[in-house]
TISE-141182 format. One record per residue (C-alpha): residue number from 1; chain; residue in three letters; x, y negated, z. Coordinates in Angstrom, 1 decimal. Layout:
BEGIN
@num->NUM, chaine->A, residu->ALA, X->X, Y->Y, Z->Z
...
***
This chain:
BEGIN
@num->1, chaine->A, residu->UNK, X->-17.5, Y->-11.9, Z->-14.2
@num->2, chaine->A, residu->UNK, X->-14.4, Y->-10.5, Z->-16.5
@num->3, chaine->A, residu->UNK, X->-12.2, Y->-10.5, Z->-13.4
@num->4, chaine->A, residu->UNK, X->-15.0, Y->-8.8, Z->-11.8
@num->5, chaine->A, residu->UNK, X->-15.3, Y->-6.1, Z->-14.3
@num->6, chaine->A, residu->UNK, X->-11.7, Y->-6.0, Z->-14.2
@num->7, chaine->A, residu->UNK, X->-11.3, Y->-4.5, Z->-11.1
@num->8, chaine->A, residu->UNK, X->-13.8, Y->-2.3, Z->-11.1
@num->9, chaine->A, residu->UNK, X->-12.3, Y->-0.5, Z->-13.9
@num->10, chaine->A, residu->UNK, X->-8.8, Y->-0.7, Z->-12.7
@num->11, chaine->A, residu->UNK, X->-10.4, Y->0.7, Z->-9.1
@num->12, chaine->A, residu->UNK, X->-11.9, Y->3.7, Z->-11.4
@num->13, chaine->A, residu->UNK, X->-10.6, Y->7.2, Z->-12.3
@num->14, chaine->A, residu->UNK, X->-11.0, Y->6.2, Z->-15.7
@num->15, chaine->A, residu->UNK, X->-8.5, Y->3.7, Z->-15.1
@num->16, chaine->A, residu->UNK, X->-5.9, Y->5.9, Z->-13.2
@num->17, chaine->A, residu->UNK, X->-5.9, Y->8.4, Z->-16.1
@num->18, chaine->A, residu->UNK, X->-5.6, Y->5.8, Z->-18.4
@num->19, chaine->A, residu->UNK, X->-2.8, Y->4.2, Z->-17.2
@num->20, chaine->A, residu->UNK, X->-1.0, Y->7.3, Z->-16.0
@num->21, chaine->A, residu->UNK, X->-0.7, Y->8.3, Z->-19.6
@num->22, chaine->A, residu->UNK, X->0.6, Y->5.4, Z->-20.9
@num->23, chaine->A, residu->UNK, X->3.1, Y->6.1, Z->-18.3
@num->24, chaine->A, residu->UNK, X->3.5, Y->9.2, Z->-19.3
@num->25, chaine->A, residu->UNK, X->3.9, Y->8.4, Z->-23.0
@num->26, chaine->A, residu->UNK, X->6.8, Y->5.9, Z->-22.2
@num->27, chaine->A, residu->UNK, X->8.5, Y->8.6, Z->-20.0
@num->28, chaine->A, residu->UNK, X->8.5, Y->10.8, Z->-23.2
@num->29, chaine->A, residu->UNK, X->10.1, Y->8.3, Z->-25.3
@num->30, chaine->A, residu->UNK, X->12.7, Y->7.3, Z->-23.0
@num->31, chaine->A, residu->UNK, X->11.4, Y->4.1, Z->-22.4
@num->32, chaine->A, residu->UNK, X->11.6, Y->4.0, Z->-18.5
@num->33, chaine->A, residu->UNK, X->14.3, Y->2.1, Z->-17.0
@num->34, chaine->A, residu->UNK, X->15.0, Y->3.8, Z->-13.2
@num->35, chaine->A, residu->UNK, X->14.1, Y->6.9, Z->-14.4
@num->36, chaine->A, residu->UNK, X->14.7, Y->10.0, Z->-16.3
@num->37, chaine->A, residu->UNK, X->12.0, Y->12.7, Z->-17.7
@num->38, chaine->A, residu->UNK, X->12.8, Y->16.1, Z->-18.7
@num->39, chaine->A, residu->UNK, X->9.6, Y->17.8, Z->-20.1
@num->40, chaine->A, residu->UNK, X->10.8, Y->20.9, Z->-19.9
@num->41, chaine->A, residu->UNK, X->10.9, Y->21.1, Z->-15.9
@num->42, chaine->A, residu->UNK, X->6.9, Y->20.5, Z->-15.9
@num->43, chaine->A, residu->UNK, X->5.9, Y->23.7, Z->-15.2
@num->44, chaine->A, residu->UNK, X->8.9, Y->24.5, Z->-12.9
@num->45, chaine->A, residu->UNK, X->7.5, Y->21.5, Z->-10.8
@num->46, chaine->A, residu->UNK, X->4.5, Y->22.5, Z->-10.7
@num->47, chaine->A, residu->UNK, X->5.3, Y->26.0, Z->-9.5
@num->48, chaine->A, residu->UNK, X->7.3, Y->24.9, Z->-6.3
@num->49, chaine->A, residu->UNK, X->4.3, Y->22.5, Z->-5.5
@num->50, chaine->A, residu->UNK, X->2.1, Y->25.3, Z->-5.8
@num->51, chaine->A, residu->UNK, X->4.4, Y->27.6, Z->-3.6
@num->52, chaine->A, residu->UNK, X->4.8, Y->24.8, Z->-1.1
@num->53, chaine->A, residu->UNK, X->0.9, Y->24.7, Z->-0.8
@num->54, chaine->A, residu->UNK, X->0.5, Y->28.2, Z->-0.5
@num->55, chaine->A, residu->UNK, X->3.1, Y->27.9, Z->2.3
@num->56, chaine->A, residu->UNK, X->1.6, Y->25.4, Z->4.5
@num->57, chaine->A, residu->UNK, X->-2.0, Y->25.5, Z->3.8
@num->58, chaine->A, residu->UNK, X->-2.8, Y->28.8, Z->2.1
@num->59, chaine->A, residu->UNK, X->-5.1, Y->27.2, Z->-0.4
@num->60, chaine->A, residu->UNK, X->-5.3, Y->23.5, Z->-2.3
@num->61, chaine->A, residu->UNK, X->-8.7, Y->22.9, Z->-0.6
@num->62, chaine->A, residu->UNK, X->-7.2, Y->23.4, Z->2.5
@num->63, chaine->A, residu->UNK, X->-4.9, Y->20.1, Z->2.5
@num->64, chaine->A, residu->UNK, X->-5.6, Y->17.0, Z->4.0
@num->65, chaine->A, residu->UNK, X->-6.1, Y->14.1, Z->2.4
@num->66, chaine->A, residu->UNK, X->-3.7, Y->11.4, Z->3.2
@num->67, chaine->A, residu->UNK, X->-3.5, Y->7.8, Z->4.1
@num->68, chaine->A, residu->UNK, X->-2.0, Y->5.6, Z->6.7
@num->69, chaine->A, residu->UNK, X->-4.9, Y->5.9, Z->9.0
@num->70, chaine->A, residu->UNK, X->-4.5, Y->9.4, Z->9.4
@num->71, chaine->A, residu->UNK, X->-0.9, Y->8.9, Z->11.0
@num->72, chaine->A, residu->UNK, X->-2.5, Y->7.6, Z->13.9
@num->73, chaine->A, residu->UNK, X->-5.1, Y->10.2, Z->14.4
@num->74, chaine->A, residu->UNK, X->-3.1, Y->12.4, Z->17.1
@num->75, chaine->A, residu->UNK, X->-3.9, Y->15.7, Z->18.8
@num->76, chaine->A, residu->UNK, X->-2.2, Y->15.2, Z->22.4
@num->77, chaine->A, residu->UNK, X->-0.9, Y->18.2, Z->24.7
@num->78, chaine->A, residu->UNK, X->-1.7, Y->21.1, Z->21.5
@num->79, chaine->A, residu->UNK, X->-5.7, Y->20.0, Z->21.9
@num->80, chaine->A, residu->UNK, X->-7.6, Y->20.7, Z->19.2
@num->81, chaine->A, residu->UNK, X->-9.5, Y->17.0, Z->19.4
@num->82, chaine->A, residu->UNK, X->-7.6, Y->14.2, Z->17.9
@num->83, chaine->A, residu->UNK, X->-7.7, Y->10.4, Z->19.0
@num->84, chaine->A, residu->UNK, X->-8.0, Y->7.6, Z->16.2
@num->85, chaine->A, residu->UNK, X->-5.7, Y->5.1, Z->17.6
@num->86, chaine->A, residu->UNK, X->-6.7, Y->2.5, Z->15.3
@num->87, chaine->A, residu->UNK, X->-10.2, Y->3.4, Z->15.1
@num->88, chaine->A, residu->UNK, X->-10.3, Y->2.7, Z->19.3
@num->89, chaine->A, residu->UNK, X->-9.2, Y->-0.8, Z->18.4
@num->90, chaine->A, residu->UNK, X->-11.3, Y->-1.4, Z->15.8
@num->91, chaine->A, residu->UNK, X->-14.6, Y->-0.1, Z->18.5
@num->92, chaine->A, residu->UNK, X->-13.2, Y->-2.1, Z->21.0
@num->93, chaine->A, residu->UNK, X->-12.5, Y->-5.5, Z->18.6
@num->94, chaine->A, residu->UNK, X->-16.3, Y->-5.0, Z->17.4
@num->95, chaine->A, residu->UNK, X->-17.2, Y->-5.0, Z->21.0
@num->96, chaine->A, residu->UNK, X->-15.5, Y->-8.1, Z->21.7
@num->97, chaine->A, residu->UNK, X->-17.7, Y->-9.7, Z->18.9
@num->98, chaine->A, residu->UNK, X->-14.5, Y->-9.6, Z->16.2
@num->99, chaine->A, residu->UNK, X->-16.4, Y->-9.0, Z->12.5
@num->100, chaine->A, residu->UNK, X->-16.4, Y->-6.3, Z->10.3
@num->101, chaine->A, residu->UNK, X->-14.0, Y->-9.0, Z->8.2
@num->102, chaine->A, residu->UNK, X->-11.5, Y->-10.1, Z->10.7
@num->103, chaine->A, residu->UNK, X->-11.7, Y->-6.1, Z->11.9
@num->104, chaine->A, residu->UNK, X->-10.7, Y->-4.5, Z->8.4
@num->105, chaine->A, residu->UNK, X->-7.9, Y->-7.5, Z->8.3
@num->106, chaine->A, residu->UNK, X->-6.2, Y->-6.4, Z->11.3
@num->107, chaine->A, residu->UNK, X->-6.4, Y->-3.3, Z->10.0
@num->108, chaine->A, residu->UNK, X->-4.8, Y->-4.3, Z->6.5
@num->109, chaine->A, residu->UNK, X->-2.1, Y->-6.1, Z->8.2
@num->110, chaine->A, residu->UNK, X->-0.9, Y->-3.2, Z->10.5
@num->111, chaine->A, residu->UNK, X->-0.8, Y->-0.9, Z->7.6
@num->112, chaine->A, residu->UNK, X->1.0, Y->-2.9, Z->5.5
@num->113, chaine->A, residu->UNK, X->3.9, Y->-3.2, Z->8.0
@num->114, chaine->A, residu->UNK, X->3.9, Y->-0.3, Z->9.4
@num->115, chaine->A, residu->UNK, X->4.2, Y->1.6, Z->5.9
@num->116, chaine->A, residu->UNK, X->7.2, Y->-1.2, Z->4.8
@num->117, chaine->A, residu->UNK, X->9.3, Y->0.0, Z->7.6
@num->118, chaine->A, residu->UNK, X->8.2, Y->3.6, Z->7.3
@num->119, chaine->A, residu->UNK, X->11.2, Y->4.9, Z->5.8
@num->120, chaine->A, residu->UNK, X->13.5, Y->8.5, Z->6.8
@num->121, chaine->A, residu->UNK, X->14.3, Y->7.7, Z->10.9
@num->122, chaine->A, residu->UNK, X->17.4, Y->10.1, Z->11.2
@num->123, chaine->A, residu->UNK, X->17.3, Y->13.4, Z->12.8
@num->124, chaine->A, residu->UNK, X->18.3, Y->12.1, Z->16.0
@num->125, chaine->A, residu->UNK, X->15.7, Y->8.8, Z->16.7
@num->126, chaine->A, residu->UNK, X->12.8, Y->9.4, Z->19.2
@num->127, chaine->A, residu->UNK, X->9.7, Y->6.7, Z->20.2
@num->128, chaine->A, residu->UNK, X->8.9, Y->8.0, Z->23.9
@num->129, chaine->A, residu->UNK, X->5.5, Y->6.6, Z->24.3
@num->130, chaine->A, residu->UNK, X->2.5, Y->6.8, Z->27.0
@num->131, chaine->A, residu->UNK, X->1.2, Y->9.3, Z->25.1
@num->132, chaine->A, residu->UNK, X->4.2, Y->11.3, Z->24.5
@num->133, chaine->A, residu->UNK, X->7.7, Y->11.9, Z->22.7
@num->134, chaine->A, residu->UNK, X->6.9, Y->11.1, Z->18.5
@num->135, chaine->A, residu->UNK, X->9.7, Y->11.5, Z->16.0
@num->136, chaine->A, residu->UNK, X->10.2, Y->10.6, Z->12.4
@num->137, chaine->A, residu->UNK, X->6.6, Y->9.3, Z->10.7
@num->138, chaine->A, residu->UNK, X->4.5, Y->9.7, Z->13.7
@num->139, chaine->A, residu->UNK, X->7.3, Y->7.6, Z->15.9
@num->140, chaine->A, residu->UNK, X->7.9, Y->5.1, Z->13.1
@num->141, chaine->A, residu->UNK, X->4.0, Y->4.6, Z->13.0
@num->142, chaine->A, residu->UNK, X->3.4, Y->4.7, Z->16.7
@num->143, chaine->A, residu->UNK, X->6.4, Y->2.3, Z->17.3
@num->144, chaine->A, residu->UNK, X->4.7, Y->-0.2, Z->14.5
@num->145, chaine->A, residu->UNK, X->1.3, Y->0.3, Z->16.8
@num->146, chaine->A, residu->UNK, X->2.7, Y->-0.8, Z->19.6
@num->147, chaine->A, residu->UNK, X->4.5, Y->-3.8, Z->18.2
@num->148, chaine->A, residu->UNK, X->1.6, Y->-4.8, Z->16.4
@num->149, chaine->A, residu->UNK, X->-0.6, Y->-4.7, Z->19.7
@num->150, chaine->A, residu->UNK, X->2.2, Y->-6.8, Z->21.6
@num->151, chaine->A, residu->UNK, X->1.8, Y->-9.2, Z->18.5
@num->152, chaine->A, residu->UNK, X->5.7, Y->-9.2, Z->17.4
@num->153, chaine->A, residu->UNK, X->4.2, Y->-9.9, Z->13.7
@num->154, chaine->A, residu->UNK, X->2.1, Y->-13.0, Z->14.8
@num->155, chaine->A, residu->UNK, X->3.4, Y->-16.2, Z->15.4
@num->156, chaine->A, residu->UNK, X->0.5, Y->-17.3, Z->17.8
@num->157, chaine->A, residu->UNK, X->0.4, Y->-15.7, Z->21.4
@num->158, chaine->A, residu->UNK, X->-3.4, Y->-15.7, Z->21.1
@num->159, chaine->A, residu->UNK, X->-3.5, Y->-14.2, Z->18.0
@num->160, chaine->A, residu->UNK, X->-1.8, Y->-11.0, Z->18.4
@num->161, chaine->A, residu->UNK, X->-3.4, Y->-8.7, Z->16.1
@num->162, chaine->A, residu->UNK, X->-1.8, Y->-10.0, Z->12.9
@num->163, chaine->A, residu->UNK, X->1.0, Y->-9.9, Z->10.9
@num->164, chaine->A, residu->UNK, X->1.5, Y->-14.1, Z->9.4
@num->165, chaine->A, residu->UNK, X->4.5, Y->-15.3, Z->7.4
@num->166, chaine->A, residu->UNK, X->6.1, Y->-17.5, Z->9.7
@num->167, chaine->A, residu->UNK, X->6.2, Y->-14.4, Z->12.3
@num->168, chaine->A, residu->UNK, X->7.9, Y->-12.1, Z->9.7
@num->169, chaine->A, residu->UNK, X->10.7, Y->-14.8, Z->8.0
@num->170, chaine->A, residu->UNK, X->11.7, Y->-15.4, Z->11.7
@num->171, chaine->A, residu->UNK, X->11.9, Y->-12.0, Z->12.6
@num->172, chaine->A, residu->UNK, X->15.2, Y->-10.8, Z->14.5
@num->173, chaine->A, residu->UNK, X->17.1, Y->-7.5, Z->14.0
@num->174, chaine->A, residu->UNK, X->17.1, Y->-7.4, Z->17.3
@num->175, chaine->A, residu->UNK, X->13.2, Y->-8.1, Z->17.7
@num->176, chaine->A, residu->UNK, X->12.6, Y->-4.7, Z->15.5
@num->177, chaine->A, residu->UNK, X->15.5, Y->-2.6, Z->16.6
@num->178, chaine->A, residu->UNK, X->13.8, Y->-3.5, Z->20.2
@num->179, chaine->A, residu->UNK, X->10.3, Y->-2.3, Z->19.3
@num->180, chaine->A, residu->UNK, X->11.9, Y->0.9, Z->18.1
@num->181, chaine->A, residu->UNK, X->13.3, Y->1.4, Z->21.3
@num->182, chaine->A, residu->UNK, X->17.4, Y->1.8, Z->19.6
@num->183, chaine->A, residu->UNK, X->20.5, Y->2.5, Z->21.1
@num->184, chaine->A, residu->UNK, X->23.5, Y->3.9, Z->21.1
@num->185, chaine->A, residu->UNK, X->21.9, Y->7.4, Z->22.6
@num->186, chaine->A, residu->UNK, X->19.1, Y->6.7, Z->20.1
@num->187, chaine->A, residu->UNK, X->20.2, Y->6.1, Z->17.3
@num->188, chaine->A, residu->UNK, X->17.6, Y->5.0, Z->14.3
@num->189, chaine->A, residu->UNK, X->18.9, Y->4.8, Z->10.4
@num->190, chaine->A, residu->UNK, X->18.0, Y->1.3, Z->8.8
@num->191, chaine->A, residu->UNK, X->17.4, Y->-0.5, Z->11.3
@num->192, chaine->A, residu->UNK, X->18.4, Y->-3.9, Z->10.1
@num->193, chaine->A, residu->UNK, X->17.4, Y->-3.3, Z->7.0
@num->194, chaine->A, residu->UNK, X->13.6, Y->-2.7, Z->7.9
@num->195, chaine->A, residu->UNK, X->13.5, Y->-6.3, Z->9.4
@num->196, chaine->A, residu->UNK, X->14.7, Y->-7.7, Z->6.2
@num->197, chaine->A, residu->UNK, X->11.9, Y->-5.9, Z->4.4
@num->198, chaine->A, residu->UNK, X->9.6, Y->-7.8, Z->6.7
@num->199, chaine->A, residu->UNK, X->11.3, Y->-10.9, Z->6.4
@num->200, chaine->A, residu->UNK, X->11.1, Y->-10.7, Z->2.3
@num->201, chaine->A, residu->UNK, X->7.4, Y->-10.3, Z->3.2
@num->202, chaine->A, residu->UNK, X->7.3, Y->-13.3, Z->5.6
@num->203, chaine->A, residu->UNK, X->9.0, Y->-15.3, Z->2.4
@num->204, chaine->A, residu->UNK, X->6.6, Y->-13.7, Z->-0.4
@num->205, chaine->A, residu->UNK, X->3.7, Y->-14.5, Z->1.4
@num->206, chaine->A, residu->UNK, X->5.3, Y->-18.5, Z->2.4
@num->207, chaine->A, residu->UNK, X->6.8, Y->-19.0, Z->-0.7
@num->208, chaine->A, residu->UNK, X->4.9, Y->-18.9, Z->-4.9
@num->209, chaine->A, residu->UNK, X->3.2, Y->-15.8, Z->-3.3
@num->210, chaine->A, residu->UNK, X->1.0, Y->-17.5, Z->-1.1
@num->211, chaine->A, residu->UNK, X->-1.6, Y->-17.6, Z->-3.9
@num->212, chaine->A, residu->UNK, X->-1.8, Y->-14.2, Z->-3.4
@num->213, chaine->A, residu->UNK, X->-1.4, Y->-13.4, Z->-0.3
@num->214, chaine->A, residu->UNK, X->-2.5, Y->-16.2, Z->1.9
@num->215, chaine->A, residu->UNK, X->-0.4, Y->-17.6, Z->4.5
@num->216, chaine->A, residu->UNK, X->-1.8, Y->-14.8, Z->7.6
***
């Protein structure tokens, strides 16, 4: 029951405010060890946030909310109605006869590698896809899609849609660098060093981690 409770509160926005200050307070007494605070650049901040808001959405209520799901919802060719990329999969698992469990796993596992080796592409890297040319986020998401759906994070050919530890500790620079479609003419920063991300995922979730997260 306490571990129960426990999460409840730390999943409430009691809990976020509460721990934010105690951040907070440990920023103002220097306490932080990566980084710096400087009280007096608060309202500066907050003034270029502000100006950047009233720049691309005219008013706060006018921003989207955010989320890895939403980099897969695409308007195509400048139409105004947007495809859910994941949410297609999920219809078409739950018409298969996959649960609402196994459905929001899949799920899990494509967002948490596609958000590991979502980091800046370069201004020159492009993902040319079925459904068009993506760059940047959008590309990195879409080319995480389409490894996923190929199963290049699963170790078993008949389990495709996951992403297991012995799949990512044995994944090649290659492998990745592959799925994002790289080469000389396209040319994508980090490379290697997203694959190692995955594989110190493959080996947290093999090794003491396990616990935690499971083997799969």
């Amino acid at each position: 029951m306490a571990a129960t409770n426990n999460v409840k509160y730390l999943k409430s926005l009691q809990a976020v405010r509460e721990r934010s200050q105690a951040v907070y307070e440990r920023a103002e007494q220097g306490e932080l060890q990566h980084f710096g605070f400087d009280k007096t650049k608060i309202e500066s901040v907050a003034d270029y946030v502000i100006s950047l808001i009233a720049r691309d959405y005219g008013t706060i209520d006018k921003v989207p909310t955010h989320g890895r799901w939403r980099s897969y919802c695409l308007a195509l060719g400048g139409s105004d109605t947007k495809r859910d990329l994941v949410g297609e999969h999920v219809a078409k698992w739950k018409e298969s006869g996959v649960s609402d469990w196994e459905c929001a796993r899949r799920v899990v596992d494509l967002f948490v590698v596609s958000v590991l080796i979502d980091a800046g592409a370069g201004s020159k890297w492009r993902y040319t896809d079925s459904l068009g040319v993506f760059e940047r986020t959008e590309g990195l998401g879409i080319a995480a899609l389409r490894m996923f759906e190929s199963g290049v994070f699963s170790s078993s050919p008949n389990y495709p849609f996951q992403a297991d530890a012995l799949a990512l500790v044995s994944l090649t620079d290659e492998a990745l660098l592959e799925g994002f479609q790289v080469s000389e003419e396209n040319p994508l920063l980090g490379g290697a060093n997203r694959a190692e991300l995955l594989r110190s995922l493959g080996r947290a979730m093999s090794g003491g981690g396990a616990k935690y997260f499971g083997g799969e």
